[in-house]
C-alpha positions in Angstrom: -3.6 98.1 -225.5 -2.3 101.7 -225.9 1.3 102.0 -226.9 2.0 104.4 -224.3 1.0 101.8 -221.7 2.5 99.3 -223.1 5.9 101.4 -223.1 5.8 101.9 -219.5 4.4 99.0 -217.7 6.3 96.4 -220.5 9.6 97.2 -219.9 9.0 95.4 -216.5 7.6 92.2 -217.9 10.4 92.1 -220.6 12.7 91.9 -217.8 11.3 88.9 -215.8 9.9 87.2 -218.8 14.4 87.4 -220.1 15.5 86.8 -216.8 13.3 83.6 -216.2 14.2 82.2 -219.6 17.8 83.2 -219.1 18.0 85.6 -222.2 18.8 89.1 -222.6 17.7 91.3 -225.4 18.5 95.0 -225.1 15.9 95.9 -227.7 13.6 94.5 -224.7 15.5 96.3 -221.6 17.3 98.7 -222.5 14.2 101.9 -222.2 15.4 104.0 -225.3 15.4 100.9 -227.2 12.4 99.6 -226.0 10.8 102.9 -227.0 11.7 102.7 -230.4 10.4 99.3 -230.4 6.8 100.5 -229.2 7.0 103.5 -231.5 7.7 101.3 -234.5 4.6 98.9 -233.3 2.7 101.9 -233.3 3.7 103.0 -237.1 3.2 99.6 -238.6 0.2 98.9 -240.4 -1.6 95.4 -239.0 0.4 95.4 -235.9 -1.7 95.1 -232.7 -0.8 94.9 -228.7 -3.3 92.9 -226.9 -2.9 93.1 -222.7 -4.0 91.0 -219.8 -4.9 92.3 -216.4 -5.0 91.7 -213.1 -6.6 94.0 -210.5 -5.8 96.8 -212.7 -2.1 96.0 -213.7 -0.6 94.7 -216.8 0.0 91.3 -216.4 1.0 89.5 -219.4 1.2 91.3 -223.1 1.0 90.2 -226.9 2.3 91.7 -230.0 1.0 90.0 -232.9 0.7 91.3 -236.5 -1.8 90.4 -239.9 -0.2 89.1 -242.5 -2.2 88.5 -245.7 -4.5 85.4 -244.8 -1.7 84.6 -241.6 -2.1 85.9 -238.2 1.4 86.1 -236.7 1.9 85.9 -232.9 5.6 88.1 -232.5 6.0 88.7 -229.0 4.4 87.3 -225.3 5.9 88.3 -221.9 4.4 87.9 -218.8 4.9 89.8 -215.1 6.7 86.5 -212.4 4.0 87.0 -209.5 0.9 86.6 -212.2 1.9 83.1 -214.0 0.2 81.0 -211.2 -3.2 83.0 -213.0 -2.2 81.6 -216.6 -2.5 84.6 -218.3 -0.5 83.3 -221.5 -3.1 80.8 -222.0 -5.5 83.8 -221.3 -3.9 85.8 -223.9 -4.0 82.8 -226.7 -7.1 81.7 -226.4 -8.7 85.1 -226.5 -6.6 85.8 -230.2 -7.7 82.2 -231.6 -11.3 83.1 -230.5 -10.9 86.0 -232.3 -9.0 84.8 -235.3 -11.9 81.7 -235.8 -14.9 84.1 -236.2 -12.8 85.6 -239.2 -12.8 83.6 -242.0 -10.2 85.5 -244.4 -7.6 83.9 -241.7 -6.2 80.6 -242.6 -3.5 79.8 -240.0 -2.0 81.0 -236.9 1.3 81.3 -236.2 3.3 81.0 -233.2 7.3 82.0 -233.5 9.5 79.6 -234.4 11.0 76.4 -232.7 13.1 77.3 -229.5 16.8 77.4 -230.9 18.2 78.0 -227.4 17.4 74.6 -226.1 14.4 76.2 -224.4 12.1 73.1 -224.5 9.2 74.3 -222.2 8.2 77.2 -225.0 8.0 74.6 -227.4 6.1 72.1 -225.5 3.8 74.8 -224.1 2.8 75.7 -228.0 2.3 71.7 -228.7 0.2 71.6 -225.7 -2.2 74.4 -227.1 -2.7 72.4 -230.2 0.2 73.6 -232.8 2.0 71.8 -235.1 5.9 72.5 -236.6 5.7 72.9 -240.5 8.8 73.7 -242.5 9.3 77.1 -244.0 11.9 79.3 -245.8 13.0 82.5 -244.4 14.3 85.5 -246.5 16.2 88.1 -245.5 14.8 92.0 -246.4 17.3 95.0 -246.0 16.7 98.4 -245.1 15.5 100.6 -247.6 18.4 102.9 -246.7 20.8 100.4 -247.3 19.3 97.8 -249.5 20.6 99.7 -252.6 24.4 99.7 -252.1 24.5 96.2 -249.8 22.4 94.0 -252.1 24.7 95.8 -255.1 26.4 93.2 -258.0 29.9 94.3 -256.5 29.0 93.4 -252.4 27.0 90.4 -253.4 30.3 89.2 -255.2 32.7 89.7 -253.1 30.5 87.8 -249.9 30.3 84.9 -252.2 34.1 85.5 -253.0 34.7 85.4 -249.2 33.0 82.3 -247.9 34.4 80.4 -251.4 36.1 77.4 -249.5 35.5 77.7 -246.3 34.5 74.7 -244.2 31.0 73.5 -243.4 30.0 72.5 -240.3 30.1 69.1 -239.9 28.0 66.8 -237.6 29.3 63.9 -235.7 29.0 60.2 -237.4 26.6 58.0 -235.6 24.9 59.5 -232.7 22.5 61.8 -231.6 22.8 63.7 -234.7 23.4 64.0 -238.2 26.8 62.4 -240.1 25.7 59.0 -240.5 22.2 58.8 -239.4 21.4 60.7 -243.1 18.3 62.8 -243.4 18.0 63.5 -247.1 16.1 60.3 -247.6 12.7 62.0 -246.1 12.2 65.4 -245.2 8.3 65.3 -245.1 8.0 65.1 -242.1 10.8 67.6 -240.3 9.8 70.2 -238.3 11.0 74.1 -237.9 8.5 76.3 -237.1 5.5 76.3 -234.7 2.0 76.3 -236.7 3.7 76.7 -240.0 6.4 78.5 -239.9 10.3 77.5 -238.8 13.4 78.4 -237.5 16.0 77.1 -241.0 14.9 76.4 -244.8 13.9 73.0 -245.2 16.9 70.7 -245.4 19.3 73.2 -243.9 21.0 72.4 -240.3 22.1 75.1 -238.4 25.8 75.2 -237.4 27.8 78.6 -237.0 28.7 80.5 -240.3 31.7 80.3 -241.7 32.0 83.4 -243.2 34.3 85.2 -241.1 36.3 82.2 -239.8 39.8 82.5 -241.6 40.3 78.8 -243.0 43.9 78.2 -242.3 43.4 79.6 -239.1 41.2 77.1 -238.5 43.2 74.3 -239.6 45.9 75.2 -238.0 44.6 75.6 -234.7 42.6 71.9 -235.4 46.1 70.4 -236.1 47.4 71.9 -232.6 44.5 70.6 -230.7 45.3 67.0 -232.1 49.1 67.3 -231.4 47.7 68.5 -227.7 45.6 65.6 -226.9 46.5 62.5 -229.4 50.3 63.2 -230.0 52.0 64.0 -233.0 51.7 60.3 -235.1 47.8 61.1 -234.8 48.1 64.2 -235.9 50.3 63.6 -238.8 47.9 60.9 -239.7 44.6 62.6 -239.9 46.6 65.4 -241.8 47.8 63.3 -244.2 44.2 62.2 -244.6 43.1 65.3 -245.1 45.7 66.1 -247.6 44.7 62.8 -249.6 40.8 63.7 -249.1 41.2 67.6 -250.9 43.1 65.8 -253.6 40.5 63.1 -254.3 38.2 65.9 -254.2 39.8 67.7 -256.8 40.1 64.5 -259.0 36.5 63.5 -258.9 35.4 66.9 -259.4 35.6 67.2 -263.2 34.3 63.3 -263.1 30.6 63.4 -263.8 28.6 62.8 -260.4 28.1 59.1 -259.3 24.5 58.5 -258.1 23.3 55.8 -255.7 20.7 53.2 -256.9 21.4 50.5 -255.2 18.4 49.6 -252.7 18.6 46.4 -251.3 15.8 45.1 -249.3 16.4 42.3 -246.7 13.8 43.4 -244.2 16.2 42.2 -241.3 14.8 41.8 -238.1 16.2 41.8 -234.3 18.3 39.0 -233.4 19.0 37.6 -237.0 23.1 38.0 -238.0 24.3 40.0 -240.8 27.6 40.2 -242.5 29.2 43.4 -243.3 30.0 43.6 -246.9 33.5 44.7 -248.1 34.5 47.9 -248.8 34.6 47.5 -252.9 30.8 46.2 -252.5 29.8 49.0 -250.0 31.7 51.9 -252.5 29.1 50.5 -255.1 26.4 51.5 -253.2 27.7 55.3 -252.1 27.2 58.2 -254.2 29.7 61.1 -254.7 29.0 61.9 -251.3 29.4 58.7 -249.8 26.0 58.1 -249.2 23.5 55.8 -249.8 19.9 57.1 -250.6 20.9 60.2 -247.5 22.6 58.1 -245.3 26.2 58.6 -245.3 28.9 55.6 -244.8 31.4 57.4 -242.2 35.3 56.4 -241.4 33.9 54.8 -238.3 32.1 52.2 -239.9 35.1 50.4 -241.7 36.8 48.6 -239.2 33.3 46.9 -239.5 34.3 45.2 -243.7 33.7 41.4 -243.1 32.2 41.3 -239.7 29.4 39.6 -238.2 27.0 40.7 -235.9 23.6 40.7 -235.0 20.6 43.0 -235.3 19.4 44.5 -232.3 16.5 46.6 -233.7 15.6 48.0 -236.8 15.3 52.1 -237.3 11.9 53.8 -238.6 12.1 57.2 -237.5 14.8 59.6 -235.8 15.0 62.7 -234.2 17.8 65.1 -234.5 18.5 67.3 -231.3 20.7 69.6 -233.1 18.0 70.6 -235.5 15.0 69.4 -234.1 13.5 67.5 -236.9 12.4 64.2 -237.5 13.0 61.8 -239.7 11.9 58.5 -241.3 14.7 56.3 -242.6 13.9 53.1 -244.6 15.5 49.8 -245.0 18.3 50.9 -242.0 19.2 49.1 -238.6 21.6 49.2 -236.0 24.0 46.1 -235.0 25.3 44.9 -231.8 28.7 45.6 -230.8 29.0 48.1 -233.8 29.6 51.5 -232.0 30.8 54.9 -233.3 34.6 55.0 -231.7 34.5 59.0 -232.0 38.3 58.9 -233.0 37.2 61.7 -235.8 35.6 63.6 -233.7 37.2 63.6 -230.6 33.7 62.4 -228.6 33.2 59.6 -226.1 29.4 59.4 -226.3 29.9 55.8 -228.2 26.9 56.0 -230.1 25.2 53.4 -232.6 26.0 53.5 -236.1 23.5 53.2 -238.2 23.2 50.4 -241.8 21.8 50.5 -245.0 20.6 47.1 -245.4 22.1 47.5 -248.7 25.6 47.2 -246.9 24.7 44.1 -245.0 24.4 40.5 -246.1 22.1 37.6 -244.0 23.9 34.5 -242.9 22.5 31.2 -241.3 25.2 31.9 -237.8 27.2 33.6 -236.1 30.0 34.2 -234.0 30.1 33.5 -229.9 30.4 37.4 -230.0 29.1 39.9 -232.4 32.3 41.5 -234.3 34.3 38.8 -235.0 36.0 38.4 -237.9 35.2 35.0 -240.1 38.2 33.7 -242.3 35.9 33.6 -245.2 35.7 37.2 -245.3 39.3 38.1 -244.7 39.8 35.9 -247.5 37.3 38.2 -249.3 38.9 41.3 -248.1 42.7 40.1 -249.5 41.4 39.6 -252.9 39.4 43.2 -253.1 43.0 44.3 -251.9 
């Protein structure tokens, strides 16, 4: 395509293509900006605009770029009226048929995973035959800027800033991370479409807390509980709190505890397990509470000495937030054993999930999964 066509007629089909997925960009709409954005297409070595017509008009536009033995697809939009002609599917097929006859290219790729929840851009990619590979993403200044932003002093005092600060933290049990684990295989997690992704491997995406003042924060946490629980919970989870920074200070000059323990019962649905105490489950948890990734949560320790039984055992997982899946090994999920939310402040009542390293087999069980035997009160007074 010529840039100047492209400057003219794409403006229109950056407006449908943002309205239909219900984005806005102004580097897309706004027609200055949108200038600059064609001029700098233009003055880029290995960039190229590729057009597809109908009866004369533009009809759907790609910007893609080379990039060593890579072929990047950047940019597709697409005029409304024309998508019943499937000029997308025009417009990739035409660059793979292209990129196939040249054999100094290796690998397509096509943008990252949909972080707005746009699931039909990533199925529409699957559907032409692309996979999701993990990838690590730097970041490149300016060369106007670079020198004085990426200087020892501003690099400092960044780090000096976000020093404390809170992570975001996932809910326990659920659709998510928290309990469900994920550092036990990351092999097979996807992030970006035909080998490329939206975070680093092993990184989930949350907001930054760089900017968020910390006590702020807190404070405006401990108002919200007072709101909706009352004062007692709120003077309880901040006393947990309290005792949680301080046990964190403690064990942080201790040298890190790792977990080894991996117990392998191979439990199956419909056989009963026993919960183990809470002495016997803190041998199995490293300094982060976990056991081989998985993490032991709050939730799961009104569960110490309990039977139930195993509805199903857990292989693989997929987490929404991040869109990657994972494998787990040696885990399963228990009847009756439900994430309460109390921490969290959510009502979704998901499954927890168990190490089978936490779980014991018995010959019987209860009339109703949960109930406590006297055996393992007994067990629980003398760990006490």
């Amino acid at each position: 395509m010529d840039p100047e066509e492209l400057r003219v007629e794409g403006i229109f089909l950056n407006r449908e293509t943002l309205e239909r997925q219900k984005r806005h960009y102004p580097e897309f709409t706004d027609p200055k900006r949108w200038a600059r954005f064609v001029r700098s297409l233009r003055d880029s070595p290995g960039c190229y605009t590729m057009g597809a017509y109908i009866d004369g008009r533009l009809a759907a536009y790609l910007v893609y770029c080379r990039d060593g033995a890579w072929l990047r697809l950047l940019y597709k939009m697409s005029r409304t009226a024309d998508l019943i002609h499937f000029t997308n599917y025009a417009l990739d097929y035409q660059v793979i048929e292209d990129a196939a006859k040249d054999p100094s290219i290796r690998a397509i790729e096509n943008g990252f995973s949909s972080l707005n929840g746009d699931w039909g851009v990533d199925a529409y990619k699957k559907n032409l035959g692309y996979t999701t590979l993990p990838t690590h993403l730097s970041i490149h200044l300016h060369p106007a800027i670079a020198p004085w932003a990426a200087s020892r002093p501003v690099v400092a005092a960044v780090r000096k800033a976000g020093v404390g600060l809170p992570a975001p933290r996932a809910p326990a049990g659920g659709k998510g991370t928290g309990s469900r684990g994920g550092d036990e295989d990351r092999e097979n997690s996807g992030e970006r479409e035909a080998g490329a992704g939206g975070l680093p491997a092993g990184r989930k995406p949350g907001i930054c807390p760089l900017w968020r003042p910390y006590l702020v924060v807190l404070a405006w946490q401990l108002w919200n509980t007072i709101r909706r629980q009352g004062i007692g919970q709120a003077l309880h989870r901040a006393a947990r709190f309290i005792s949680t920074r301080l046990q964190r200070k403690k064990d942080a000059g201790a040298p890190p505890r790792v977990s080894v323990v991996e117990e392998v019962l191979g439990l199956q649905p419909g056989e009963w397990v026993e919960v183990k105490s809470e002495a016997e489950i803190q041998a199995t948890l490293d300094a982060r509470k976990k056991c081989r990734g998985l993490l032991f949560t709050d939730e799961m320790r009104p569960c110490f000495g309990r039977r139930y039984r195993v509805l199903k055992r857990v292989d693989r997982i997929y987490l929404e937030e991040s869109k990657h899946s994972r494998r787990l090994k040696n885990t399963v999920i228990l009847e009756a054993a439900n994430c309460l939310g109390t921490d969290f402040q959510c009502d979704r009542y998901c499954y927890l999930f168990w190490r089978e390293a936490w779980l014991r087999r018995v010959n019987a069980g209860p009339s109703e999964p949960g109930t406590p035997f006297p055996s393992t009160i007994a067990r629980q007074e003398d760990v006490s």
